[in-house]
DRENLUM-110298 format. One record per residue (C-alpha): residue in one letter; x, y, z. Coordinates in Angstrom, 2 decimals, padded with zeros to 5 digits. Layout:
<pts>
PT  type       px       py       pz
PT     A        X        Y        Z
...
</pts>
This chain:
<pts>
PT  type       px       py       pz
PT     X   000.00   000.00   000.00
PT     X   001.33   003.32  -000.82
PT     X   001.55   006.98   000.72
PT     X  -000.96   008.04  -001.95
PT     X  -004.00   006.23  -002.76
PT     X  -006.58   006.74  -005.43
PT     X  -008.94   004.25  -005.65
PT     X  -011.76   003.79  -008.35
PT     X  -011.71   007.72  -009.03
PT     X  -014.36   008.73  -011.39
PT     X  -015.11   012.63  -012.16
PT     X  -017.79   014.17  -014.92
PT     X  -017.89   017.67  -015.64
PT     X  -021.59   017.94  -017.54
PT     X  -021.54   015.50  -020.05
PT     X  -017.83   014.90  -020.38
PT     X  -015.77   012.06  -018.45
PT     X  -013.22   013.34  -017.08
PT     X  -011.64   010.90  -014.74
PT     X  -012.90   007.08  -014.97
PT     X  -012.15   004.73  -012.72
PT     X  -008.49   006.06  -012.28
PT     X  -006.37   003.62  -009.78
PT     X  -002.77   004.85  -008.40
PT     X  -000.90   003.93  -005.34
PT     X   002.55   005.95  -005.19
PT     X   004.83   004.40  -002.98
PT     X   006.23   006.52  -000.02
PT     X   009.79   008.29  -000.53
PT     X   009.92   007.85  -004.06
PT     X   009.10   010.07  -007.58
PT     X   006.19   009.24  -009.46
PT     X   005.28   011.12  -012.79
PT     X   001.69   011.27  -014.05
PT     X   001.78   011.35  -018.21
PT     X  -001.09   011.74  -020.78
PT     X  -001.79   013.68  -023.93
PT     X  -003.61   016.74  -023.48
PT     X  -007.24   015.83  -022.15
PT     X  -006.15   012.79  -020.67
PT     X  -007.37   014.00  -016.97
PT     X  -003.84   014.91  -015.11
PT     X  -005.06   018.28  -013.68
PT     X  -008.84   017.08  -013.19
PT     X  -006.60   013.72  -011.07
PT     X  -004.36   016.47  -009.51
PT     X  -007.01   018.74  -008.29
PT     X  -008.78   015.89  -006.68
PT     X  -005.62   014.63  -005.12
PT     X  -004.89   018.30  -003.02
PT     X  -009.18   018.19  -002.23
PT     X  -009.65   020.87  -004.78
PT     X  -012.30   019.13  -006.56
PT     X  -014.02   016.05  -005.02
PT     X  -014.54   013.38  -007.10
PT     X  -018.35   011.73  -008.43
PT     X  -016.99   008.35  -007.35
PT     X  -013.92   006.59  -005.29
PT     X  -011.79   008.03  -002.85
PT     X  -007.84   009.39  -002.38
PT     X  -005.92   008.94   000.76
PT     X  -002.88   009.90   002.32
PT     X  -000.93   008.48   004.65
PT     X  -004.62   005.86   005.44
PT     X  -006.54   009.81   005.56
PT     X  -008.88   011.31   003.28
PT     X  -008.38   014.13   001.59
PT     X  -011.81   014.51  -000.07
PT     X  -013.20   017.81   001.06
PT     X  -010.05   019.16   003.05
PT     X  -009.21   023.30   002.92
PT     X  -006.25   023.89   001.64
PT     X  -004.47   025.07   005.27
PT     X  -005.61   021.27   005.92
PT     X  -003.98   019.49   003.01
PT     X  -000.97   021.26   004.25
PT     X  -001.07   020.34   007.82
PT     X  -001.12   016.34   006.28
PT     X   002.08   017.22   005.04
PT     X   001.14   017.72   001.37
PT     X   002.37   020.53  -000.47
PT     X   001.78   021.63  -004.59
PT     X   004.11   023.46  -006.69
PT     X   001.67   024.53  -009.80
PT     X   002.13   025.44  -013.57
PT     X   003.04   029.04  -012.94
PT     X   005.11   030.15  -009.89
PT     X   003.15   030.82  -006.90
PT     X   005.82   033.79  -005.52
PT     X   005.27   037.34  -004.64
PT     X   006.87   039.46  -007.97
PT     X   007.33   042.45  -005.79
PT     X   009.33   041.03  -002.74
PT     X   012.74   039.84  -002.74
PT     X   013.85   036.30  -002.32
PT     X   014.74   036.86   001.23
PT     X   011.60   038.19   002.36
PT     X   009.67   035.67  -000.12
PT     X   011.51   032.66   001.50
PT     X   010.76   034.19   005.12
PT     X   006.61   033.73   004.37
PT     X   006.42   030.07   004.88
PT     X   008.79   029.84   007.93
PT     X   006.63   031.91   009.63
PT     X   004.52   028.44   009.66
PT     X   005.07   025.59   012.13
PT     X   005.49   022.23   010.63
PT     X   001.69   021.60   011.64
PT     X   000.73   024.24   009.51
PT     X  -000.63   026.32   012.76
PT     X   000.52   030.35   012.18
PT     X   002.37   031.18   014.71
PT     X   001.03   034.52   015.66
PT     X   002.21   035.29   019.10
PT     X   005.48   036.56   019.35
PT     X   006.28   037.08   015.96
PT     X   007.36   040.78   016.72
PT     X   009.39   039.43   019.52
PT     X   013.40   040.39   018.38
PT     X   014.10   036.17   019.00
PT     X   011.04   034.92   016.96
PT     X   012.18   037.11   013.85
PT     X   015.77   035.90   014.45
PT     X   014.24   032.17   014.11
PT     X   012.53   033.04   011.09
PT     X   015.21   034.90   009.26
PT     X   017.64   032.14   010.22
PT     X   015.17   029.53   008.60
PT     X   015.12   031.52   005.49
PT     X   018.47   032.16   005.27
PT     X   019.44   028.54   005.83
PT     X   016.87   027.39   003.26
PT     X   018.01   029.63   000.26
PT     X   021.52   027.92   001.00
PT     X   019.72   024.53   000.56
PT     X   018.82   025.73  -003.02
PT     X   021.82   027.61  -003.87
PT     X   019.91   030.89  -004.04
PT     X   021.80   033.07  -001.10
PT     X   023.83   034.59  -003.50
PT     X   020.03   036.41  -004.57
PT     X   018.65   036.85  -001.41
PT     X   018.42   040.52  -002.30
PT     X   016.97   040.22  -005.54
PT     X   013.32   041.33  -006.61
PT     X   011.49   038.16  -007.20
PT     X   009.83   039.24  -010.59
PT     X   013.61   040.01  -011.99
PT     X   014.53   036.60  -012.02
PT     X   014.61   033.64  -014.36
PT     X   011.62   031.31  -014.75
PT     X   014.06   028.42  -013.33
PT     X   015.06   030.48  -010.10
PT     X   011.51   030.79  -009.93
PT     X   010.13   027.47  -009.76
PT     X   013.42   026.79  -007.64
PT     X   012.69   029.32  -005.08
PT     X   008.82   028.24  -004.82
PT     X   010.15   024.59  -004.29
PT     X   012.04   025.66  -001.29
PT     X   009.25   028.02  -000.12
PT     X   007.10   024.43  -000.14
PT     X   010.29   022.44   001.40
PT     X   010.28   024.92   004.75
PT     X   007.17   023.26   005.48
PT     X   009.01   020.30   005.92
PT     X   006.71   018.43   003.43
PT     X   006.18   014.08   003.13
PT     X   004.77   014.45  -000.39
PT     X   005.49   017.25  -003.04
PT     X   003.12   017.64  -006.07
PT     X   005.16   019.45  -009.36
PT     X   002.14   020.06  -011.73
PT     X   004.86   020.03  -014.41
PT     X   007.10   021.79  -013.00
PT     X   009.59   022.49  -016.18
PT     X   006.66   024.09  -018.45
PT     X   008.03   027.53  -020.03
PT     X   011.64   027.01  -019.41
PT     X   014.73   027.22  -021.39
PT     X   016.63   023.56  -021.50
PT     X   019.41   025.00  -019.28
PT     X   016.92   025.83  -016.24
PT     X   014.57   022.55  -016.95
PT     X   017.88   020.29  -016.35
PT     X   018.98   022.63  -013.63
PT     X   015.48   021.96  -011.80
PT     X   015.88   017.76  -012.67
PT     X   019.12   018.12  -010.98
PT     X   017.78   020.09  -007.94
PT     X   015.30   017.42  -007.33
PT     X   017.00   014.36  -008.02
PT     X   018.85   015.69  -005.04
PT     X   015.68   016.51  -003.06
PT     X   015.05   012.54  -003.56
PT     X   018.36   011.49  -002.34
PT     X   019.01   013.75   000.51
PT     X   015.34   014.17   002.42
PT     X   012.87   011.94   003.12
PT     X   010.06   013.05   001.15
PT     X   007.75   011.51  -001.71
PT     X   007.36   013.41  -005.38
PT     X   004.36   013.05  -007.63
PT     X   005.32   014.94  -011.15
PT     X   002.75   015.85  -013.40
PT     X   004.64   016.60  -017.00
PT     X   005.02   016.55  -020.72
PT     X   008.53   016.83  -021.08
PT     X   009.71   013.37  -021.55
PT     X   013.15   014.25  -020.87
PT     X   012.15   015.04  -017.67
PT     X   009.85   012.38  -016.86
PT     X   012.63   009.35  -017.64
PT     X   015.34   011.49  -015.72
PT     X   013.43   011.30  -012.54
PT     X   010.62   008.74  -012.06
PT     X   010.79   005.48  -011.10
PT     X   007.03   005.16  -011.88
PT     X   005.13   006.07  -014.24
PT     X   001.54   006.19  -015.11
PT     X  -000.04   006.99  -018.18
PT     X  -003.72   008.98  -018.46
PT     X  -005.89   008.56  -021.41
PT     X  -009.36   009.45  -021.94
PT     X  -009.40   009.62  -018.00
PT     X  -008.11   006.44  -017.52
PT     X  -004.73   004.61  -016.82
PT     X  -003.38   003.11  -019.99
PT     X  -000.30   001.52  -018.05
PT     X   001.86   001.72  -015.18
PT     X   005.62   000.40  -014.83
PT     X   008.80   001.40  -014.67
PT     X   010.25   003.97  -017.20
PT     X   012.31   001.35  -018.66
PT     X   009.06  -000.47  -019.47
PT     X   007.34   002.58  -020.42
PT     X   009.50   003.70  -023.46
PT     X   007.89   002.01  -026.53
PT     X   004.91   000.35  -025.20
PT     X   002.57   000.06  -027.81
PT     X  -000.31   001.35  -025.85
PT     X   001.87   004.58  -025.20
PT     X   002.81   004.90  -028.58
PT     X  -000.97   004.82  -029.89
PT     X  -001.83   007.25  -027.22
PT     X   000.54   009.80  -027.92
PT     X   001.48   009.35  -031.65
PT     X  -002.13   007.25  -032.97
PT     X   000.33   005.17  -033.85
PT     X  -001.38   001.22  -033.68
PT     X   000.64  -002.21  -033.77
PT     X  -000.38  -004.62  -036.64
PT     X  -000.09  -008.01  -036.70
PT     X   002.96  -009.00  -039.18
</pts>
């Protein structure tokens, strides 16, 4: 049994199937991708794995909990955080002070209001920060305005804003979209490391294949709203049932 379970998730928007009877367990400490054409149900599966949407049918756990129905704030306090399409930073602040926002959080997610103007308690918090941009290799821009930098020092600084919160499972709803090749192998390498050095599972959502077979070590493929296959990458690469989902391309008998 894994960290994440989805069992028999079904989810209809009007008269369109979205999700049909989707089954995934993601095994704890490890990197899972999620892969599909476009309209194959990733973000509709996504959503109802943080408790944004609730599915019509089946259920998704973490950790043996439900998440159906959770507030965000709750979701977090389970120890789930989400890194979406588009950097979720604040343009205007610098890293520093962008990096300090989360750490004024406890690892239960509770704010921890009292105090906070106390001289020690913002000593704490700036020592977090500090400590965390020198996780990502980003102290050298502490100062910087957020919006100035590149899309990869983006997505790198959210993933450490989500990483102070001293996450179990990290959701990258693909994480690598809009970048230039140097920052999307720059942000594989940053979490390959992530894998190795914490103890924390990753669930990728992505179409760059490049990225998907330089991290996972599962892989599940959406169509039509519903698992075509799910294996190792090594398996994955030439499957027939990939191939005719991604190219139309259909095996004939010789």
């Amino acid at each position: 049994m894994g960290i994440l379970e989805v069992k028999n998730v079904g989810k209809r928007f009007g008269g369109l199937q979205a999700l049909g009877d989707v089954n995934l367990s993601v095994a704890e400490n490890s990197v899972h991708a999620i892969i599909g054409p476009n309209g194959a149900g990733k973000s509709t599966l996504l959503n109802c794995l943080v408790g944004k949407l609730i599915p019509d049918t089946g259920s998704v756990s973490f950790d043996g909990q439900s998440v159906l129905g959770r507030k965000p704030y709750e979701i977090n306090q389970m120890g789930i955080s989400r890194v979406f399409q588009t950097p979720e930073i604040f343009g205007d602040l610098s890293v520093l002070e962008n990096m300090m926002i989360p750490c004024f959080a406890k690892r239960d997610g509770a704010f921890e209001l009292n105090g906070i103007s106390s001289v020690s308690s913002q000593k704490d918090i700036l020592e977090r920060a500090e400590h965390m941009l020198e996780d990502m290799n980003m102290a050298d821009k502490r100062h910087m305005t957020a919006s100035s930098m590149s899309r990869g020092d983006k997505r790198r600084l959210e993933i450490g804003m989500c990483l102070s919160q001293e996450p179990r499972l990290l959701l990258l709803d693909e994480p690598t979209a809009g970048m230039a090749r140097a920052d999307t192998n720059n942000t594989i390498d940053l979490l390959k490391q992530i894998s190795e050095e914490r103890d924390i599972t990753i669930a990728i959502i992505e179409h760059d294949m490049h990225v998907v077979f330089s991290l996972a070590e599962r892989i599940t493929v959406l169509a039509q709203g519903t698992p075509l296959v799910e294996d190792t990458p090594d398996n994955i690469k030439g499957h027939p049932k990939v191939r005719e989902a991604y190219l139309g391309e259909t095996q004939t008998a010789a």
